[in-house]
Legacy VTK file of the C-alpha trace (Angstrom):
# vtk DataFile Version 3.0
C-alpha trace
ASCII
DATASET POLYDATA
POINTS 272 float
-15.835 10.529 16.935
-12.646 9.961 14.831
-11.721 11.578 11.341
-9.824 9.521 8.649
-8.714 10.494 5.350
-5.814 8.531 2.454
-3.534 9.672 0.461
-1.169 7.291 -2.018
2.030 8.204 -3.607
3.734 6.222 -6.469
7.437 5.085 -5.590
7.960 2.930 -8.608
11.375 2.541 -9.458
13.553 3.325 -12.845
14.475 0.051 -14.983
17.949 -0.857 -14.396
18.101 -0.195 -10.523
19.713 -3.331 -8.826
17.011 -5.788 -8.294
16.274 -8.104 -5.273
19.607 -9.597 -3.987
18.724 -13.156 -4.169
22.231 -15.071 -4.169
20.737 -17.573 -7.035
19.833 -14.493 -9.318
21.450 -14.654 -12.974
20.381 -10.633 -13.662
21.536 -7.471 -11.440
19.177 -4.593 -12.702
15.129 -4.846 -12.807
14.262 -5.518 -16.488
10.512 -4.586 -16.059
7.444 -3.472 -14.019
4.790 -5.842 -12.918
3.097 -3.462 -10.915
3.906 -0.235 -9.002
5.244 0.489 -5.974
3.958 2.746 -3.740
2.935 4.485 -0.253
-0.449 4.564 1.216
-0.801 6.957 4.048
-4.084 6.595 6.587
-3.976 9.823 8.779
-6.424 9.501 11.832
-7.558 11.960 14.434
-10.290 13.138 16.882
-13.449 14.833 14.768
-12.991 18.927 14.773
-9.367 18.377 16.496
-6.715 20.176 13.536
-3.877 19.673 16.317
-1.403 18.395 14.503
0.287 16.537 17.092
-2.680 14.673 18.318
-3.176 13.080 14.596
-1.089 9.472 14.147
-0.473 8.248 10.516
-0.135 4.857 9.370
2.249 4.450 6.630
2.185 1.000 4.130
5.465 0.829 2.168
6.338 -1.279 -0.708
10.192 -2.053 0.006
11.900 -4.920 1.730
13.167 -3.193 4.356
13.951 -0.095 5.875
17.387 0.549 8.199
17.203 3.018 10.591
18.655 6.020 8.728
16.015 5.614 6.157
13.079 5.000 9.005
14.203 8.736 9.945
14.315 10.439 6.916
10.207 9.869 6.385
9.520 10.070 10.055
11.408 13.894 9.756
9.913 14.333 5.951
6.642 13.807 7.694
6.896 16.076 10.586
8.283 19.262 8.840
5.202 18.807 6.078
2.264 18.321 8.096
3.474 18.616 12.225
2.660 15.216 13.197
5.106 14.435 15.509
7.644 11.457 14.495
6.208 9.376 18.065
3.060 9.151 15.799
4.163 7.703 12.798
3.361 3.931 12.512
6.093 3.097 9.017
4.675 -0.682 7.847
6.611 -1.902 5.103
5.230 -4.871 2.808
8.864 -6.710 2.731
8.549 -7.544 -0.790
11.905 -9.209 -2.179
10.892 -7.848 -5.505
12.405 -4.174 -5.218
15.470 -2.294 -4.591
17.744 -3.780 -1.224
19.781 -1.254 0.806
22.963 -2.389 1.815
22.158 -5.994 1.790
23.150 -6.561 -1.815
26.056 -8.180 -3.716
24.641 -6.651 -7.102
26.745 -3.360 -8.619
24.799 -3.142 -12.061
22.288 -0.197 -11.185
23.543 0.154 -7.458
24.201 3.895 -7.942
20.271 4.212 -8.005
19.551 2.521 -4.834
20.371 5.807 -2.849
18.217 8.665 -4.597
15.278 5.776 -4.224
15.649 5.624 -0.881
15.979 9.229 -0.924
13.117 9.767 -2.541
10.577 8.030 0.188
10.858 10.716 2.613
9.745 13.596 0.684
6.835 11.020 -1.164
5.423 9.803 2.421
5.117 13.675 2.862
3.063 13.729 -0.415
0.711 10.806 0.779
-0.193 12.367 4.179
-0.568 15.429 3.073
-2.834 14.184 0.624
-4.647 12.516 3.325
-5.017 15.150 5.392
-6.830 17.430 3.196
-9.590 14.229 2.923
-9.881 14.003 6.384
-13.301 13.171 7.207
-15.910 11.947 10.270
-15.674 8.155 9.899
-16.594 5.153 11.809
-14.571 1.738 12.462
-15.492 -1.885 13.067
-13.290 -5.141 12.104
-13.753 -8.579 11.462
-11.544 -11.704 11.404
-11.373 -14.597 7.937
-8.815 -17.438 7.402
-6.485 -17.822 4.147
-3.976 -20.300 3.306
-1.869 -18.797 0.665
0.852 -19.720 3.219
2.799 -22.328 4.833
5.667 -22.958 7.282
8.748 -22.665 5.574
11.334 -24.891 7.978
10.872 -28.276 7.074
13.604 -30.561 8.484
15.523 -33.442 6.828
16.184 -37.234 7.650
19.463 -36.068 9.214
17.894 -33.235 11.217
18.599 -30.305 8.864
16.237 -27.547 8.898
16.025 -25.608 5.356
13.733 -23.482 3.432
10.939 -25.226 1.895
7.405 -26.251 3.017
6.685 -27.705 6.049
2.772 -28.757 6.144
2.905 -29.960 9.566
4.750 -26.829 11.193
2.855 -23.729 12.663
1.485 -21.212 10.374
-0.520 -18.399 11.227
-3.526 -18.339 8.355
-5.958 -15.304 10.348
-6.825 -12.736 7.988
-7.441 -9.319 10.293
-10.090 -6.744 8.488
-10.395 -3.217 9.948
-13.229 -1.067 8.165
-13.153 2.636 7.937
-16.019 4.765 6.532
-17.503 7.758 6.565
-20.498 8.505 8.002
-22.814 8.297 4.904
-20.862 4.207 4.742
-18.521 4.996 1.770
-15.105 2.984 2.319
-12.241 5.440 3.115
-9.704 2.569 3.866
-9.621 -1.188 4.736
-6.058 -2.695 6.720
-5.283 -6.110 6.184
-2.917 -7.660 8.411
-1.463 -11.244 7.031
1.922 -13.160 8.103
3.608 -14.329 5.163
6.654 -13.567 3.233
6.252 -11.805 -0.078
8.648 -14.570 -1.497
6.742 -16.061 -4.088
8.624 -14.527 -6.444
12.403 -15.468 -6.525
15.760 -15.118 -8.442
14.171 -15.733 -11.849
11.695 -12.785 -11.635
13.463 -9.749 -13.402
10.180 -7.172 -12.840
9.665 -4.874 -10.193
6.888 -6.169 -8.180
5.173 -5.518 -4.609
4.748 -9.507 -4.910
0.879 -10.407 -3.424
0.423 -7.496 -1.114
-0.010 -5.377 -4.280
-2.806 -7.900 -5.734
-4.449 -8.144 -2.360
-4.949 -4.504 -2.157
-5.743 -3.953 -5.731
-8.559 -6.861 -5.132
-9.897 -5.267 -1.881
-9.882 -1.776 -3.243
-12.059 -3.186 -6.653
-14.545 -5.081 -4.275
-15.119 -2.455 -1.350
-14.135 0.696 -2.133
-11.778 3.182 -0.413
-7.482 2.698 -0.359
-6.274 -0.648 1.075
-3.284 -0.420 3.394
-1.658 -3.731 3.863
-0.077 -4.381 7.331
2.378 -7.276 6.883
2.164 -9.473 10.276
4.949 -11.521 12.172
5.761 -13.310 8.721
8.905 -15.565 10.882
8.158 -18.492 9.368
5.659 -18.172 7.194
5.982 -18.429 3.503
4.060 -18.677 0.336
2.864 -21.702 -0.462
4.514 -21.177 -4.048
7.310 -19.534 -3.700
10.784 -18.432 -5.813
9.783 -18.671 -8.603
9.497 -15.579 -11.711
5.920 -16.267 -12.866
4.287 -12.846 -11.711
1.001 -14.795 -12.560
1.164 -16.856 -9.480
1.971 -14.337 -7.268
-1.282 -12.583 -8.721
-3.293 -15.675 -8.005
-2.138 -16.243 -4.659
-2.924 -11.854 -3.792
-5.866 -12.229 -5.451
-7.049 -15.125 -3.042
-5.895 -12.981 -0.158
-7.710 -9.988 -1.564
-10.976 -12.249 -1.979
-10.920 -13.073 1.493
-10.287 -9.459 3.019
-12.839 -8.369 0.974
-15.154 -10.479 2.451
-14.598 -9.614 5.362
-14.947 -6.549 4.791
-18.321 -6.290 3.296
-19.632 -8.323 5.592
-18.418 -5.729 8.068
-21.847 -3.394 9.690
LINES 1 273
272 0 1 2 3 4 5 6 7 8 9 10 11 12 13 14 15 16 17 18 19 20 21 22 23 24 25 26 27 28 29 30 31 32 33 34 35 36 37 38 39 40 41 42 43 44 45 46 47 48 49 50 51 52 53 54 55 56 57 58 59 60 61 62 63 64 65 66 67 68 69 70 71 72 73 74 75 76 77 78 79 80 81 82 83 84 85 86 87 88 89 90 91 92 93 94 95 96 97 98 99 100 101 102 103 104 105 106 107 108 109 110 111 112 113 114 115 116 117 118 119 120 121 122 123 124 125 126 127 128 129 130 131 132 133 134 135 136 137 138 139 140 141 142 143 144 145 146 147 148 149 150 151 152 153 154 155 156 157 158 159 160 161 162 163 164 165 166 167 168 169 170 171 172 173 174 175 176 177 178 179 180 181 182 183 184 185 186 187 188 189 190 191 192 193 194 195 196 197 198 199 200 201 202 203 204 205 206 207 208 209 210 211 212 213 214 215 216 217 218 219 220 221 222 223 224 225 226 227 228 229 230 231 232 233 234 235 236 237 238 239 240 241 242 243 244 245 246 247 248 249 250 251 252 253 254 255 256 257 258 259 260 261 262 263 264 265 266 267 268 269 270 271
């Protein structure tokens, strides 16, 4: 028997913090919030077993990326608040191109607040497990398998044999949905993963809002429609992209999350 519990932290951003680092870009600092950003934490382990180093923790990230110093900082943030050791710490980040870059970015208006950010994730993925930990509980698991085409490959190639970003309707795209259920033992959700390949690049240099882009719809959908915290699990994106993509209407990225978040759903209350 396995116990599961969840635990979320908020990692939203201050207004002003250099936004995105999209060369085409006419702002440097985010001007707004679309939604938050955050950490979801999924902490599982063998029923009655309080070892800590025998529980593993899945962590879901809202950033782009994460360089290796950073990757350390919560994998040691974890361990010194709850024990688990750093070996069993699976750090998933969403890739959204709608936050905060480290490193990677020519913008300096609000760059002095990219560090204390990144800072700040260790000791808030500490938060989330440790709020997961004290909702550990006897669950079961099961998972299920839908289709969604919210994406597309992005490497179309011209007359002249140029490859460039765009939509390529013919190229290989990977549209499989992947549902894992987790409830307790009475059948109330504690957590739903969805793993989906696509880039979080529908919105582009005109969006001036911090945003997780459609992974934050898709679990907002799933978590309205089934219950429990959703933890997405961004697959081998490579060369899949959004269908619509760079663009600043937040709507569409909405629409296209929310179709994602339909589907997972689905899946997941069809899931016995």
């Amino acid at each position: 028997m396995l116990a599961a519990g969840t635990g979320r932290t908020d990692i939203t951003p201050p207004i002003g913090i250099a936004h995105a680092g999209w060369g085409a870009q006419s702002h440097e600092g985010a001007e707004g919030i679309d939604m938050p950003l955050t950490i979801t934490a999924l902490v599982i382990e063998s029923s009655g077993n309080t070892t800590a180093s025998e529980r593993i923790v899945i962590l879901d990230i809202d950033t782009c990326m994460l360089v290796d110093a950073y990757d350390l900082v919560i994998r040691r943030a974890v361990n010194e608040a709850t024990g688990i050791p750093r070996s069993n710490q699976r750090i998933a980040y969403t890739h959204t191109h709608s936050g905060p870059i480290e490193g990677l970015s020519w913008i300096a208006q609000g760059s002095e607040m990219i560090k204390p950010w990144f800072d700040s994730m260790g000791p808030a993925s500490a938060k989330a497990v440790e709020e997961a930990i004290s909702k550990l509980t006897d669950v079961r698991v099961d998972s299920g398998a839908g289709h969604c085409e919210i994406n597309i490959n992005r490497r179309p190639v011209s007359h002249n044999g140029k490859v460039f970003t765009g939509r390529n309707p013919s190229g290989f795209v990977d549209h499989e949905v992947l549902v894992t259920a987790i409830d307790d033992l009475d059948g109330k959700p504690v957590a739903t993963l969805v793993n989906y390949a696509c880039h979080p690049t529908i919105l582009g240099p005109a969006n001036k809002l911090l945003s997780p882009d459609y992974p934050g719809s898709a679990r907002k959908v799933v978590e309205q429609y089934a219950g429990g915290l959703c933890l997405f699990l961004q697959g081998a994106a490579g060369n899949c992209g959004p269908t619509h993509g760079f663009i600043g209407e937040v709507a569409v990225a909405e629409w296209l999350g929310n179709r994602l978040g339909l589907e997972a759903a689905r899946i997941r209350l069809e899931i016995d």
